[in-house]
C-alpha positions as CSV (number, residue, x, y, z in Angstrom):
1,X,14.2,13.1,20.0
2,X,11.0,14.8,21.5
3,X,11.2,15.0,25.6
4,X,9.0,12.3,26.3
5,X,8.8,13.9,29.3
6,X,7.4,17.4,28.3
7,X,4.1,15.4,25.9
8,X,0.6,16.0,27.0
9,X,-1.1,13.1,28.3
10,X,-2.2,10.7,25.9
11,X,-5.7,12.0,26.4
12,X,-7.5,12.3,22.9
13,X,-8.7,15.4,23.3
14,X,-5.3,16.9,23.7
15,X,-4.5,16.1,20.3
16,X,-7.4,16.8,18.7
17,X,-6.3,20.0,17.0
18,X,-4.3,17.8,14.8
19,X,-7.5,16.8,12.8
20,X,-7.8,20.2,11.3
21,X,-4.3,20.8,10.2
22,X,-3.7,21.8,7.0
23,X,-1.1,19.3,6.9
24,X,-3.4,16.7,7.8
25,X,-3.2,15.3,4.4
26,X,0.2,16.5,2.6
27,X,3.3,14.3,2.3
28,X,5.1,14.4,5.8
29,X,8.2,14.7,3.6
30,X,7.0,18.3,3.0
31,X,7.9,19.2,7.1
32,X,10.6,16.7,7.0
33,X,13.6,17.0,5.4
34,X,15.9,14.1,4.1
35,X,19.1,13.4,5.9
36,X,21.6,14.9,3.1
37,X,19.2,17.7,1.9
38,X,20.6,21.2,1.8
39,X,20.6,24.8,0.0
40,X,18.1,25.8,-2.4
41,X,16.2,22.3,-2.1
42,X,15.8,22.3,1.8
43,X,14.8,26.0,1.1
44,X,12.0,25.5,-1.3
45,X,10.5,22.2,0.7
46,X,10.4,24.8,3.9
47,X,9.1,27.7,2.0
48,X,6.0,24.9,0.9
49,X,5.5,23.6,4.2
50,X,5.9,27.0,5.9
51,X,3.4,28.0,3.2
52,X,0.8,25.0,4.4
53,X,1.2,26.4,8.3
54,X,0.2,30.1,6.9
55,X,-3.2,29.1,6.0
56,X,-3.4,26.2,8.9
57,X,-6.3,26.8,11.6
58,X,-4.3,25.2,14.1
59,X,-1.1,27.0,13.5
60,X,-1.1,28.4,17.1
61,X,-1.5,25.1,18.9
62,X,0.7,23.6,16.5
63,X,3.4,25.9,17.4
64,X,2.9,25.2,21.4
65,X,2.9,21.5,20.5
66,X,6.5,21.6,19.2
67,X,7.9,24.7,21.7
68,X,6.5,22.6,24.3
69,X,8.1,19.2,23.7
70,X,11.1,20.6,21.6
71,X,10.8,19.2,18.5
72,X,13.8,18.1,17.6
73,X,13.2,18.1,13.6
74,X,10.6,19.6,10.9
75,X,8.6,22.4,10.2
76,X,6.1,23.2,12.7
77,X,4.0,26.0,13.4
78,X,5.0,27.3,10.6
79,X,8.9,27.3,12.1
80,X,12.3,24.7,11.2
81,X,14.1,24.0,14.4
82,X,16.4,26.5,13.9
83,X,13.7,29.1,14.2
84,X,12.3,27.7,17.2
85,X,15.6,27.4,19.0
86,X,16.1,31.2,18.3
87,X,12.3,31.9,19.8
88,X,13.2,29.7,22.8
89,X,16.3,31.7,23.6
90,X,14.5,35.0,23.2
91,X,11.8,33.9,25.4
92,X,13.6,32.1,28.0
């Protein structure tokens, strides 16, 4: 689960950067993946929604959306958790 804690105010304007994602309109299955989904099948389903976030306006604030309130699943910001726990231990 998301720290609750760490999420912006629930001030519309905070969230407004969602409206331009390129995901705005794709599948949320594409960013999440299914419980028992692994190998080549989790890979492909990244490498689309990692695809998505390459060409996403909002890529950037996505990113600091999820580093921010640790995002516990999904691709965002073009990242899987994995790869943002790795960037959060570089970083500190």
């Amino acid at each position: 689960m998301a720290a609750i804690s760490r999420l912006p105010m629930p001030i519309q304007e905070t969230y407004e950067w969602q409206y331009e994602g390129a995901c705005r309109d794709v599948d949320p299955e594409t960013f999440f993946s299914p419980d028992a989904e692994r190998g080549p099948r989790r890979r492909a389903r990244e490498a689309a929604a990692k695809a998505l976030c390459n060409v996403c306006p909002v890529v950037q604030q996505c990113l600091n959306h999820a580093l921010t309130v640790r995002e516990p699943y999904g691709v965002w910001g073009g990242l899987t958790i994995n790869e943002r726990d790795q960037l959060l231990r570089r970083t500190g």
